[in-house]
ZAFI-552200 format. One line per field, with one value per residue (C-alpha): residue number from 1; x, y, z. Coordinates in nm, 3 decimals. Example, Ala and Ser with C-alpha at 12.3 -4.5 7.8 and 13.67 -1.06 7.14 Angstrom:
<rs>
num: 1|2
X: 1.230|1.367
Y: -0.450|-0.106
Z: 0.780|0.714
</rs>
This chain:
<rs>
num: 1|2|3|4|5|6|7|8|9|10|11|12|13|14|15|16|17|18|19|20|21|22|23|24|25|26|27|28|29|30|31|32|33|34|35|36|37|38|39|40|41|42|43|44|45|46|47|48|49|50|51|52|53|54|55|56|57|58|59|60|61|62|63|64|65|66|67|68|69|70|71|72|73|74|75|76|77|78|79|80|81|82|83|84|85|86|87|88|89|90|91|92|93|94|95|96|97|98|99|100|101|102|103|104|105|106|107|108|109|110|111|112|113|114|115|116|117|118|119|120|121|122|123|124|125|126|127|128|129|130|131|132|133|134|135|136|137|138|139|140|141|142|143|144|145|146|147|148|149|150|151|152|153|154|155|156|157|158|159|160|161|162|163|164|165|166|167|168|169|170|171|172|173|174|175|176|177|178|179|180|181|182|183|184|185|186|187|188|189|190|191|192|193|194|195|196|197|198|199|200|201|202|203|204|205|206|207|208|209|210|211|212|213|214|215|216|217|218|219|220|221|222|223|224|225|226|227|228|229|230|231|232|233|234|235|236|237|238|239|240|241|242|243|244|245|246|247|248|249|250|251|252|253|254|255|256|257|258|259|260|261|262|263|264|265|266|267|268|269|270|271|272|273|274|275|276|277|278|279|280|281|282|283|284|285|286|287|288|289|290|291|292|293
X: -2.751|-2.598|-2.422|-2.503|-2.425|-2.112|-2.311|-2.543|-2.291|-2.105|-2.370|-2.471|-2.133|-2.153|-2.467|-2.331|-2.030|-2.243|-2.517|-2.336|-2.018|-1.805|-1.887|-1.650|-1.595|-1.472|-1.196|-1.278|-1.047|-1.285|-1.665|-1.737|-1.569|-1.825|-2.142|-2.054|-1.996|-2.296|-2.500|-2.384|-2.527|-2.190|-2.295|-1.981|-1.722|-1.326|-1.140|-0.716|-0.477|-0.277|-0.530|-0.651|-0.321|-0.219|-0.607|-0.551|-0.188|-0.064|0.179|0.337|0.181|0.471|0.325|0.319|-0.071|-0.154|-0.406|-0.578|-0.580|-0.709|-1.002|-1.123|-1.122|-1.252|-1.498|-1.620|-1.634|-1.855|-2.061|-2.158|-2.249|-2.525|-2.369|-2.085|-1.732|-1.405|-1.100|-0.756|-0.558|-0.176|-0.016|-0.259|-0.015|0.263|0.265|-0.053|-0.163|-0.212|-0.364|-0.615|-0.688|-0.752|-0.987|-1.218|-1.187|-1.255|-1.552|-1.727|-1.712|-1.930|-1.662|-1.759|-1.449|-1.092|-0.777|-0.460|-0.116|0.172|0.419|0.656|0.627|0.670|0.465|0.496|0.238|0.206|0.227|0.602|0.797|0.989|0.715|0.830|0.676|0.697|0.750|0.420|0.407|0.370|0.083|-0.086|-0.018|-0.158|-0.475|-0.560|-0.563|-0.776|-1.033|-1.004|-1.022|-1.368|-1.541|-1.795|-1.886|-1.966|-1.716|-1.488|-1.120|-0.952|-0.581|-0.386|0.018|0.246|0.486|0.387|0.627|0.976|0.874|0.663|0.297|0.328|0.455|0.164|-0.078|0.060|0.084|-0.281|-0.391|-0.217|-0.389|-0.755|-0.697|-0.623|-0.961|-0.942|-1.269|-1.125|-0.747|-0.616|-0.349|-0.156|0.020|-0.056|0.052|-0.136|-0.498|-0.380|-0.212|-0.532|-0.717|-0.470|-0.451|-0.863|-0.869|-0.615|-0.813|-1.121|-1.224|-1.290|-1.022|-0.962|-0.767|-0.657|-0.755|-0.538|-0.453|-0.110|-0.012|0.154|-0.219|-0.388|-0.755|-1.019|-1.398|-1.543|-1.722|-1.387|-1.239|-1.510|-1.438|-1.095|-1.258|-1.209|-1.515|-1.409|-1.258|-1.143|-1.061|-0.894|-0.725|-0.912|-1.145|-0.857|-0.644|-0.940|-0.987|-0.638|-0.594|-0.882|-0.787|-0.457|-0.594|-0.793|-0.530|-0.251|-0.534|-0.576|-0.214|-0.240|-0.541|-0.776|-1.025|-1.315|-1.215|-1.449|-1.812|-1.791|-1.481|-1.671|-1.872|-2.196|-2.224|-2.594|-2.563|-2.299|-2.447|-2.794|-2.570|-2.429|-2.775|-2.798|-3.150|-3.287|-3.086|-3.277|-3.578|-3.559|-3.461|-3.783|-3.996|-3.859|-3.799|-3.408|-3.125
Y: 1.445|1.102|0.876|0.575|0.262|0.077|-0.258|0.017|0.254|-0.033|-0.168|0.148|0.169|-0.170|-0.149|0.239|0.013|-0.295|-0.029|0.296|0.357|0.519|0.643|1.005|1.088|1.434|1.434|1.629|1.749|1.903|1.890|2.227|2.023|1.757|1.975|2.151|1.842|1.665|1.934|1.962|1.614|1.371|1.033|0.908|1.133|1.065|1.101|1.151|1.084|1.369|1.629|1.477|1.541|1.845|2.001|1.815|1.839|2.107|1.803|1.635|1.323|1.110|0.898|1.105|1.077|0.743|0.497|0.643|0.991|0.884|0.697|0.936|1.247|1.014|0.821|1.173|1.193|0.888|0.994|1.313|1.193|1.062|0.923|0.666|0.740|0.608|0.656|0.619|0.380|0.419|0.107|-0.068|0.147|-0.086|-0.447|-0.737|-0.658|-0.301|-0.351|-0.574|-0.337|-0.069|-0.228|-0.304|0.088|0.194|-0.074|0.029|0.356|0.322|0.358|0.242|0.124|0.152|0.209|0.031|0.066|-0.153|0.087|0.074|0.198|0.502|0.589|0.924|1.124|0.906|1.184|1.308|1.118|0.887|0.646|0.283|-0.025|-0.377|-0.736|-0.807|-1.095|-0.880|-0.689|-0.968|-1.079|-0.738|-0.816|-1.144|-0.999|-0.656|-0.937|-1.205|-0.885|-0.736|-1.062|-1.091|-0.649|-0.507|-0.251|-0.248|-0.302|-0.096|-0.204|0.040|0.018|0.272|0.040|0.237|0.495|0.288|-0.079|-0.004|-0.005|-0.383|-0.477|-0.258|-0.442|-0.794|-0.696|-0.534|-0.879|-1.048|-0.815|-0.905|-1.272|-1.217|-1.071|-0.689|-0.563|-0.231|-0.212|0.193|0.213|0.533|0.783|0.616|0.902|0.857|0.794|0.486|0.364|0.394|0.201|-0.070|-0.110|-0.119|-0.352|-0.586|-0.638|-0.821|-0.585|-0.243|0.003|0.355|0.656|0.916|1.246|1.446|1.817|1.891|1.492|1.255|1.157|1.336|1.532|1.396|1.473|1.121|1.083|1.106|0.802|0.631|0.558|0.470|0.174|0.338|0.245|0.427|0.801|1.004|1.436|1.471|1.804|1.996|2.180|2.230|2.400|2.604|2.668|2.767|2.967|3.193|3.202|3.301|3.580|3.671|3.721|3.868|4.130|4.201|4.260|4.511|4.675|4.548|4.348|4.319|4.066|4.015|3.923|3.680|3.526|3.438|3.163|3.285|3.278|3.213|2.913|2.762|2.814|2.670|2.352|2.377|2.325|2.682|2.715|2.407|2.478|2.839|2.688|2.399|2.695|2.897|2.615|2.566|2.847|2.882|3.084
Z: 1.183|1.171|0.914|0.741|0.897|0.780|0.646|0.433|0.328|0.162|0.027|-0.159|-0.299|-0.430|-0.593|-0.745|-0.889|-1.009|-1.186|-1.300|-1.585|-1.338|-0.971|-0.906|-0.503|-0.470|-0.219|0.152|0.380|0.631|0.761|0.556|0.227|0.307|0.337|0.018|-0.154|-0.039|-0.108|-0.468|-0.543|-0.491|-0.378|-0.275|-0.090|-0.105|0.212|0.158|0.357|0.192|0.265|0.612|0.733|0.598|0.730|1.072|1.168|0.940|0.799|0.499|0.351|0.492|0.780|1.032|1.113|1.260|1.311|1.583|1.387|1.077|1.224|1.454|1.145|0.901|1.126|1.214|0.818|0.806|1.090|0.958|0.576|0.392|0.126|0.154|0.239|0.094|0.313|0.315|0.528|0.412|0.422|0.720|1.012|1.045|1.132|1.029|1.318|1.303|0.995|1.134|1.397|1.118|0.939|1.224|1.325|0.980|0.982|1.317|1.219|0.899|0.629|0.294|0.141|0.291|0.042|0.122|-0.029|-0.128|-0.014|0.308|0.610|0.652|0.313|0.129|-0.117|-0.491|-0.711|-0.607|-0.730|-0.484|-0.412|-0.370|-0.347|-0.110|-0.264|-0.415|-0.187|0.102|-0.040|-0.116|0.280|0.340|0.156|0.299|0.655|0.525|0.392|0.705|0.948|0.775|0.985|0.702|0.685|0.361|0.376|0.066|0.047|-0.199|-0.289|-0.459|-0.616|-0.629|-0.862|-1.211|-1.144|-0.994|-1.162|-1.481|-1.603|-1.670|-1.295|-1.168|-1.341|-1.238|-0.865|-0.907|-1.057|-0.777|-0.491|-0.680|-0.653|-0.286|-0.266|-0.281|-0.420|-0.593|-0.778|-0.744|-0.999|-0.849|-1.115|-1.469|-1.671|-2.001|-2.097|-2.296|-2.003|-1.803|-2.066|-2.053|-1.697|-1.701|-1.991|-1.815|-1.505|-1.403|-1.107|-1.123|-1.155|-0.982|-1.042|-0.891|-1.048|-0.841|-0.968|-0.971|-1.020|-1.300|-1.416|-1.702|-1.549|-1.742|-1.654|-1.516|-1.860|-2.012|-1.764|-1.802|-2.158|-2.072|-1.853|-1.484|-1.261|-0.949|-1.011|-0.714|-0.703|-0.403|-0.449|-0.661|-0.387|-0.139|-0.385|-0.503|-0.171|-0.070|-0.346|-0.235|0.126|0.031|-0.170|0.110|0.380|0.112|0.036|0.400|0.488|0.223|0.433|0.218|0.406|0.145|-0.132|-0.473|-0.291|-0.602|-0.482|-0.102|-0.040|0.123|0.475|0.563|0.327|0.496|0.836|0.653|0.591|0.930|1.073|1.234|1.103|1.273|1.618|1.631|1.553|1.844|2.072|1.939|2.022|2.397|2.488|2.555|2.459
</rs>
């Protein structure tokens, strides 16, 4: 089962953000999270850097996962969906040229749209609390490389500021305006905390505007009919399904080291479904039909 190509992946996420209110990518941390999310109907997926790392490396959100990591998990990501796939990218990995070099990875690989920050290097996780931003200047440096580097691809660059929590919601706004003009397609706006400040920030801008549902964060949870309203066109829920998820497994193994290895059936995903998704079905039947093991 193979991806969508880069040029048509993009292109589908364009024409979702030209024709609908507000397009929502659930976040995915893993190749199960992707199948279950794909199968529920989501036509655009969310890859985090947050939740790439911690799944991957067993890490903090704090730089540690590089270049060459994050393409090869979330080109796998790419390569394995049928819908398009919006991926993180830090702050571009370091120097211009890094970021260059991360843009035509995340490209070849058949990302949609690739989010970049105006933190510094090293970056940390937006929603705790000690988030800084660069000189707007250098952001906007950032951007004009991101666009120049794309060599004429579809793939969308998403520029996202981490100033609302150490400058202000007005400073985010101008450095977001600032990062448009320099020709990012998308403005992220990480950790408004209000729905009027969302609606400010989305009235305020001329592109569209993304948030960052993320469960356990500085931003109110609103269904994406309820951000829509506010004016967000792009709505991401990166955390929601691993901390659903952790929360069962952790149930799960507490309950076993009590010698209980049989949880709530309603608490367990079923397992010929996710082997179904998997693709077991179709492997026994190609071995059926020639004869193998």
């Amino acid at each position: 089962m193979t991806g969508v190509s880069s040029q048509s992946a993009a292109a589908q996420l364009r024409h979702m953000l030209d024709t609908q209110d507000v397009v929502v990518a659930p976040g995915i941390y893993d190749h199960m999270s992707l199948l279950l999310a794909q199968a529920a109907g989501h036509k655009a997926l969310y890859a985090s850097g947050y939740w790439g790392t911690a799944s991957a490396l067993g890490e903090a959100d704090v730089g540690i996962a590089g270049m060459s990591d994050f393409a090869s998990v979330f080109g796998r990501f790419a390569a394995r969906a049928k819908v398009p796939v919006i991926a993180d990218a830090d702050t571009g990995f370091g120097s211009l040229t890094n970021l260059r070099r991360a843009v035509q990875l995340y490209s070849h690989a058949g990302i949609a749209a690739m989010q970049i920050e105006d933190q510094p290097f090293p970056k940390i996780c937006g929603h705790v609390g000690r988030a800084t931003s660069v000189p707007s200047q250098e952001m906007v440096k950032r951007m004009q490389v991101a666009v120049e580097a794309r060599e004429g691809g579809e793939m969308l660059i998403i520029a996202r500021t981490d100033a609302r929590r150490s400058e202000g919601l007005n400073s985010a706004i101008d450095r977001l305006a600032a990062y448009a003009e320099a020709g990012a397609d998308v403005l992220f706006i990480e950790a408004p905390e209000s729905e009027e400040e969302i609606a400010q920030a989305a009235g305020a801008l001329a592109k569209p505007l993304m948030i960052n549902a993320a469960h356990g964060g500085f931003t109110p949870i609103l269904s994406p009919s309820g951000y829509a309203k506010l004016g967000a066109r792009l709505v991401i829920y990166p955390a929601g399904a691993p901390l659903s998820a952790l929360g069962a497994a952790a149930k799960f193994y507490a309950g076993l080291a009590a010698d209980n290895a049989n949880p709530s059936h309603d608490a367990m995903f079923d397992f010929k479904e996710i082997s179904r998704l998997l693709g077991m079905e179709e492997i026994v039947a190609f071995q059926d039909r020639h004869g193998s093991a």
